[in-house]
VMD Tcl script that draws the C-alpha trace (Angstrom):
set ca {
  {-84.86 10.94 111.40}
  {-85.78 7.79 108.97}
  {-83.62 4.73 110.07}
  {-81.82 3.11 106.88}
  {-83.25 -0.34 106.01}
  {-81.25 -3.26 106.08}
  {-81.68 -3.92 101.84}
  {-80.89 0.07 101.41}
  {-77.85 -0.76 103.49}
  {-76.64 -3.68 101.42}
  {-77.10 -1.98 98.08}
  {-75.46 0.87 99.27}
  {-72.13 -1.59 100.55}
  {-72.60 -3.29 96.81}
  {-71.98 -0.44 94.83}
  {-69.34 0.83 97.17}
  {-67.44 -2.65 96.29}
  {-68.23 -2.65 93.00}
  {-66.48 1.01 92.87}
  {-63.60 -0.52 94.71}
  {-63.51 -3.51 92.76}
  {-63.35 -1.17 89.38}
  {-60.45 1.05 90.89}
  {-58.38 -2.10 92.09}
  {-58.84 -3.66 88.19}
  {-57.16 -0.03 87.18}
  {-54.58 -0.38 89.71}
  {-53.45 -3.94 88.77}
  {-53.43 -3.09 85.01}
  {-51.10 -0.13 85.63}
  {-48.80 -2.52 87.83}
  {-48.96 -4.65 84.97}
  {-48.10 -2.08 82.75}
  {-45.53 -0.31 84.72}
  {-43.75 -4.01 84.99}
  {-44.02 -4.73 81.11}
  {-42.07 -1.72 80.57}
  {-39.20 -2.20 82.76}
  {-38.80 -5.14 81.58}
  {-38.45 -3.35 78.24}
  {-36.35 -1.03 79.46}
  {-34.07 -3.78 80.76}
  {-33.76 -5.22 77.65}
  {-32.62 -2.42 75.85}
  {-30.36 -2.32 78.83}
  {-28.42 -5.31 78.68}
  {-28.22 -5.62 74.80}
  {-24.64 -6.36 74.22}
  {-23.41 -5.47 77.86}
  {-20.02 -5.74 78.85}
  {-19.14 -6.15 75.35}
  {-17.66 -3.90 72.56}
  {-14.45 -3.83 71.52}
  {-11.66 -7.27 71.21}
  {-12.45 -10.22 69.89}
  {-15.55 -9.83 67.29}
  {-16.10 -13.25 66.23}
  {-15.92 -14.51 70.29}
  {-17.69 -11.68 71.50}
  {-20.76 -12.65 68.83}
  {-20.68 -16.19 70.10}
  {-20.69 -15.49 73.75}
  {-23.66 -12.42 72.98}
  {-25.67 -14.79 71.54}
  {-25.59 -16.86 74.70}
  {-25.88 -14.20 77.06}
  {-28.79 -12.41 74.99}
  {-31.21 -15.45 75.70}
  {-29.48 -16.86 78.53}
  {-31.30 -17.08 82.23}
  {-28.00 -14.91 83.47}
  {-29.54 -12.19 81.69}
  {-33.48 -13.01 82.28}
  {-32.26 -12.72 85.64}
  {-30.56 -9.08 85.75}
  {-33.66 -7.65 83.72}
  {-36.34 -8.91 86.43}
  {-34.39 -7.59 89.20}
  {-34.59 -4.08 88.29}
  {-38.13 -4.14 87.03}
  {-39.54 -2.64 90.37}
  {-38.09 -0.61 93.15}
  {-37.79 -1.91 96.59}
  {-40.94 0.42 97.93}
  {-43.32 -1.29 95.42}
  {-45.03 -3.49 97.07}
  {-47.59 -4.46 94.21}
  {-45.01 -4.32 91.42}
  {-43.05 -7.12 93.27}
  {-45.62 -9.17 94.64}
  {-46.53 -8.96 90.64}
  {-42.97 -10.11 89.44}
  {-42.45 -12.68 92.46}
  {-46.13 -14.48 91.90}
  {-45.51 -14.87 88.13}
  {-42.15 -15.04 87.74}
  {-42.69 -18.57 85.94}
  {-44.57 -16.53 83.56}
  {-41.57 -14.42 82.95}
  {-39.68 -17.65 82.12}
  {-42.17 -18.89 79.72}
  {-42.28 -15.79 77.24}
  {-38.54 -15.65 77.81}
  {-37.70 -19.13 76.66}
  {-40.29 -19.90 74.67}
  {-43.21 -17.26 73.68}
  {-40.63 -13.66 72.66}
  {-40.60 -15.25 69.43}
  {-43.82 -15.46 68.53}
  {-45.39 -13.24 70.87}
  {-42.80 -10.36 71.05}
  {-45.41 -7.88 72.45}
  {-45.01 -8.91 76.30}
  {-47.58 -6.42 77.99}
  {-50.33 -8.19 75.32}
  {-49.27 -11.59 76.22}
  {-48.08 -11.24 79.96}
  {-50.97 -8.68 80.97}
  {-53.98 -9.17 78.43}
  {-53.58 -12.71 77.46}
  {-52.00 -14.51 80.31}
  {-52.92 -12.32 83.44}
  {-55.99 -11.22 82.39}
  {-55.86 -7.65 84.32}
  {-55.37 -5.29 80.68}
  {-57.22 -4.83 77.50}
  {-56.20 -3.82 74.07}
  {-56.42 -0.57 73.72}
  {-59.83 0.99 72.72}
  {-61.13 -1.72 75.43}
  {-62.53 -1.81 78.66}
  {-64.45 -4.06 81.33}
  {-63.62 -7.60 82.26}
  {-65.05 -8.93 79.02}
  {-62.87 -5.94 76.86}
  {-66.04 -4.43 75.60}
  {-65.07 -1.77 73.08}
  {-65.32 1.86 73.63}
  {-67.97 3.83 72.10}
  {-66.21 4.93 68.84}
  {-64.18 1.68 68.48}
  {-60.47 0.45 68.98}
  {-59.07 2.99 67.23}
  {-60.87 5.68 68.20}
  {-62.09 5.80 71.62}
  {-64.83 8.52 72.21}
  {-64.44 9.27 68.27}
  {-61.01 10.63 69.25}
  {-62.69 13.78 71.22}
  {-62.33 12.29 75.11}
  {-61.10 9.53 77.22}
  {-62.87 6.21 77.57}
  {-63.23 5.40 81.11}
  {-61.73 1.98 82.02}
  {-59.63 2.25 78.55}
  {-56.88 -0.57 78.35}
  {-58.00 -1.91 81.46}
  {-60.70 -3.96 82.95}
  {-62.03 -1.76 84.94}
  {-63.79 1.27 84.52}
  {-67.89 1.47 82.57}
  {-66.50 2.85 79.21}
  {-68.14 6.42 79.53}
  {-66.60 9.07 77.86}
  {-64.76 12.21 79.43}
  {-64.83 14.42 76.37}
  {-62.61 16.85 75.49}
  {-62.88 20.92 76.39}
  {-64.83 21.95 73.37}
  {-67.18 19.28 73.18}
  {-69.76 16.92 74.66}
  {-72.53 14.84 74.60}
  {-72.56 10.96 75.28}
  {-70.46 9.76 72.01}
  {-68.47 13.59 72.37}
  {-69.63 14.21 69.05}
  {-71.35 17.78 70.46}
  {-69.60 21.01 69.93}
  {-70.26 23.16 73.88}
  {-71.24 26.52 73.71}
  {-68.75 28.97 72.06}
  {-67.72 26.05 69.58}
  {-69.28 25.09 66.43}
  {-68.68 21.75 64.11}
  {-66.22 22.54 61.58}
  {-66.83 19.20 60.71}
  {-69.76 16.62 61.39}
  {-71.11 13.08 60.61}
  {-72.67 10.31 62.57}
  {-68.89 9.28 63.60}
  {-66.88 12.31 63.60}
  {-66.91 15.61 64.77}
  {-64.35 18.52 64.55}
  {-65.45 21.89 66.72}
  {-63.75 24.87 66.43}
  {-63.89 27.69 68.45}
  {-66.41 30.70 67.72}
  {-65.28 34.59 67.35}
  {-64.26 36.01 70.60}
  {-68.04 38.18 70.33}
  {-69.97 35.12 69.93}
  {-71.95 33.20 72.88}
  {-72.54 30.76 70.14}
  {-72.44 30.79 66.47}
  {-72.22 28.71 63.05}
  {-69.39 29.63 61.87}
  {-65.69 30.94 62.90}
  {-66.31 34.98 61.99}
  {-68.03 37.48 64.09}
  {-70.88 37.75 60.93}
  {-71.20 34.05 62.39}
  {-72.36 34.25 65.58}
  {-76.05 33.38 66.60}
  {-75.58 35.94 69.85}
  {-73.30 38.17 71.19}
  {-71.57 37.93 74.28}
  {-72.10 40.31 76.85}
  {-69.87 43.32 75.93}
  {-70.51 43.27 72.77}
  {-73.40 44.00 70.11}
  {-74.85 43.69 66.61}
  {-73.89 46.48 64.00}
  {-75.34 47.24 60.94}
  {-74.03 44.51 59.30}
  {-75.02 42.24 61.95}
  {-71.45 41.11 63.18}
  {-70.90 41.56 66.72}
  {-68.52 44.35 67.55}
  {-67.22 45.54 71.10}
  {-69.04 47.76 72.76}
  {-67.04 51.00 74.02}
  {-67.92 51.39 77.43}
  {-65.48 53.87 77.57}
  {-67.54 56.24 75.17}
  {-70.48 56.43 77.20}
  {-71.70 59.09 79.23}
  {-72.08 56.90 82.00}
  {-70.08 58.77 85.38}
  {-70.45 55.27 87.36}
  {-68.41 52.92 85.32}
  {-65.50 54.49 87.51}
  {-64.61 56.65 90.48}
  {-63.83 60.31 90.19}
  {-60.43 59.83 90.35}
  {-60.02 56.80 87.69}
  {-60.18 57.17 83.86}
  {-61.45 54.38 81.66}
  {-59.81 52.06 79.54}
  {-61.83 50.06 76.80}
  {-60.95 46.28 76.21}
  {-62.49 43.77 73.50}
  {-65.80 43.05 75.58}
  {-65.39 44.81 78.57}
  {-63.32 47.86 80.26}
  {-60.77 48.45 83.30}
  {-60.91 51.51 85.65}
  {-56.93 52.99 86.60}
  {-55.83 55.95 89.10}
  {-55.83 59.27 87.25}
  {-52.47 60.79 88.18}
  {-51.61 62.20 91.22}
  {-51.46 66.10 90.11}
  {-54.75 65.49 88.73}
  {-58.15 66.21 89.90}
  {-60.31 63.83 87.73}
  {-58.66 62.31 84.40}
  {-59.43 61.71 80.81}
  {-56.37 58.96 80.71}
  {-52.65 58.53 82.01}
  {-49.98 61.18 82.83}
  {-50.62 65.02 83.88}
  {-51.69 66.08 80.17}
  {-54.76 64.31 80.52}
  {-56.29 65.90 83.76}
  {-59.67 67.34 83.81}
  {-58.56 69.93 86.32}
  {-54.95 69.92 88.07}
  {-54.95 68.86 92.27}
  {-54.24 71.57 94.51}
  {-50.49 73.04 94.58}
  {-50.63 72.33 90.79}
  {-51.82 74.50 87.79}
  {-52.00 74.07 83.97}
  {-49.39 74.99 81.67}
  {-49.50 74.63 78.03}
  {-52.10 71.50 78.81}
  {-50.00 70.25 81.43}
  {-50.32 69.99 85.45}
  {-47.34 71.97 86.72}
  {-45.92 72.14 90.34}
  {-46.65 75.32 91.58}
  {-43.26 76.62 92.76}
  {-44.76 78.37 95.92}
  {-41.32 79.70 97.23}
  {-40.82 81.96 94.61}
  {-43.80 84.25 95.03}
  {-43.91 87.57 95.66}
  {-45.25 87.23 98.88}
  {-43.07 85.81 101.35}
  {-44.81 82.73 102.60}
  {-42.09 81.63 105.33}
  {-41.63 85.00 107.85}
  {-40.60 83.92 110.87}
  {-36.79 84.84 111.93}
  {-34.48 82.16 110.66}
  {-36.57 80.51 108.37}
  {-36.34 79.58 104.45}
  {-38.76 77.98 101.93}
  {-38.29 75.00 100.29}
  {-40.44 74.01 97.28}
  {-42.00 70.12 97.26}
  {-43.98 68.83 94.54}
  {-47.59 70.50 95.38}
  {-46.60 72.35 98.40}
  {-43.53 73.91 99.99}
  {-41.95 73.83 103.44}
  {-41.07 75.92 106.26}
  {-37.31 75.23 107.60}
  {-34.74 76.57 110.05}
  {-31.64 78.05 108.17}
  {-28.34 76.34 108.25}
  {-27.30 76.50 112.04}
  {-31.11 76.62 113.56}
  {-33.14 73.84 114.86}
  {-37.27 74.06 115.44}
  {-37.69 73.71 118.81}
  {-41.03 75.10 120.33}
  {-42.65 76.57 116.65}
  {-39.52 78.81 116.39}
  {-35.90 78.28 114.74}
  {-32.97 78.73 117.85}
  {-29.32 78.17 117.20}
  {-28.12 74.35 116.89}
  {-27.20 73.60 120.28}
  {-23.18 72.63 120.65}
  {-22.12 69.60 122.25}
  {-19.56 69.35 124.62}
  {-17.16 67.17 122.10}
  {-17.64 69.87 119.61}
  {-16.16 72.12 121.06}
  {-13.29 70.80 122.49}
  {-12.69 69.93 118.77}
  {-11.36 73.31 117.93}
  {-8.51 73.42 120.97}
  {-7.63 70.52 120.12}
  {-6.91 71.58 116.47}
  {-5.05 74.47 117.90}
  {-3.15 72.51 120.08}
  {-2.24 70.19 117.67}
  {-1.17 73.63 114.87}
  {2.24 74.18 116.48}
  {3.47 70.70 116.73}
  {3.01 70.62 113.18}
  {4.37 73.81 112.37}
  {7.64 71.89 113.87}
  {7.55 69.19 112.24}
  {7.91 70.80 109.42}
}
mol new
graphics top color blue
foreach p $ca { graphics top sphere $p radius 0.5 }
foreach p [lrange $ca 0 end-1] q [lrange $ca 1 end] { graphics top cylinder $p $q radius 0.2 }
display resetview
């Protein structure tokens, strides 16, 4: 085995740390972004708290203190993160003079705090439409990343290398591509809409099945060259199921199901639809019927003590009422002992109640 060479090595750790380095840029802008709007949250929060109701005229003089007042600067910042987020406060607790600033001085003018606090100040977010550490702009501008038909990578942030992740439906390096099975509804050098092709059509120009440039497997051309579904299901072909399955024809393919169980080999669902009935059946009027062996002519349950009982496709030979089977033949039900004390006991018990009586 070739040994790794010491510059192969280092390029290899380089782009590992540039890979990190692009991750950690995405992590601090979503700390960043997460803090911006709690603290937004907060606000909304503590607008007019504790107040409502009594004294207008004081409350609106002591609100007006409170609503820029270091009291309230104070409550906001410590709910901005939970305890377990380490990042999120190290954020807060490391610029936290920051904070101050836009609060006493900067809301006015600036009152967008994630552009001033995370693009402007902290220098870990882009606008949006903007990646990199010098906010290049994604491929289809500000406004609309990837032409509006994916996700720039790095987007907001400055990390990521501003390569799009298009959208299901399309592709291509500016997502301007429709994929296969899609077709542009609309098209220019800076927009693209696809739509989806006909169900029949492996690719096509328009959104009809008289559109499509091939069919998909399953279906086929017809006379008027649309693609229509092929009927598997119409075909002489004994291998597209078992024996004992009948066929059922969907748009561009088929499904195999049991035939019924009085049925020996089916044409569809139910015991109309059997190609012959399963033994201890036979047809009537079109239909497999139970063959109600026990009432034949000939006796099919002889020996002594026996009767037949009918089951769906067969019948059964049991012992009469007061036999039990017991080595191929039907004996009297043995008595147990309790039994028949049972009826001394009853006859016992007869005069006692003839006297209470």
């Amino acid at each position: 085995m070739r040994s790794v060479g010491p510059s192969l090595l280092f390029l290899l750790a380089v782009i590992s740390h540039i890979g990190h380095a692009k991750r950690d840029l995405k992590v601090a802008c979503s700390t960043c972004r997460q803090v911006t709007d709690n603290f937004k949250k907060g606000v909304e929060r503590t607008a007019k708290q504790n107040f409502g109701g009594g004294n207008t005229a004081w409350e609106e003089r002591t609100l007006s203190k409170y609503e820029t007042s270091e009291i309230r600067l104070t409550e906001i910042l410590e709910a901005v993160c939970d305890s377990s987020s380490f990042e999120c406060n190290r954020m807060v607790e490391e610029h936290e003079d920051l904070f101050e600033t836009w609060w006493f001085k900067r809301q006015t003018k600036n009152p967008d705090l994630h552009k001033w606090f995370c693009v402007e100040s902290l220098k870990v977010c882009c606008p949006k439409g903007a990646f990199g550490p010098d906010c290049n702009d994604c491929v289809g501008g500000l406004d609309r990343p990837c032409h509006g038909n994916g996700a720039c990578d790095g987007d907001g942030t400055r990390g990521g290398d501003g390569h799009c992740s298009c959208n299901h439906g399309y592709e291509g390096e500016f997502c301007l591509e429709c994929i296969d099975g899609y077709f542009g509804k609309v098209k220019n050098d800076t927009f693209a809409l696809c739509a989806e092709c006909h169900a029949s059509c492996q690719s096509c120009s328009g959104e009809t099945n008289q559109d499509c440039d091939e069919c998909k497997a399953g279906w086929e051309e017809d006379e008027q060259d649309a693609c229509v579904d092929v009927n598997e299901c119409s075909r002489d072909d004994p291998a597209s199921c078992g024996e004992e399955e009948y066929c059922i024809n969907n748009e561009g393919s088929f499904s195999c199901k049991g035939c019924d169980g009085v049925c020996s080999g089916c044409t569809g669902a139910g015991p109309d639809a059997c190609r012959s009935c399963s033994t201890g059946y036979h047809d009537v009027e079109g239909t497999c019927t139970d063959i109600d062996e026990c009432s034949e002519e000939a006796a099919l349950c002889t020996a002594a003590h026996q009767e037949c009982v009918n089951t769906p496709g067969s019948h059964l030979c049991l012992c009469v009422r007061g036999y039990e089977e017991r080595d191929g033949e039907c004996v009297p039900t043995a008595v147990s002992e309790e039994e028949k004390e049972e009826p001394e006991s009853a006859e016992t018990e007869s005069p006692q109640a003839h006297e209470d009586l």
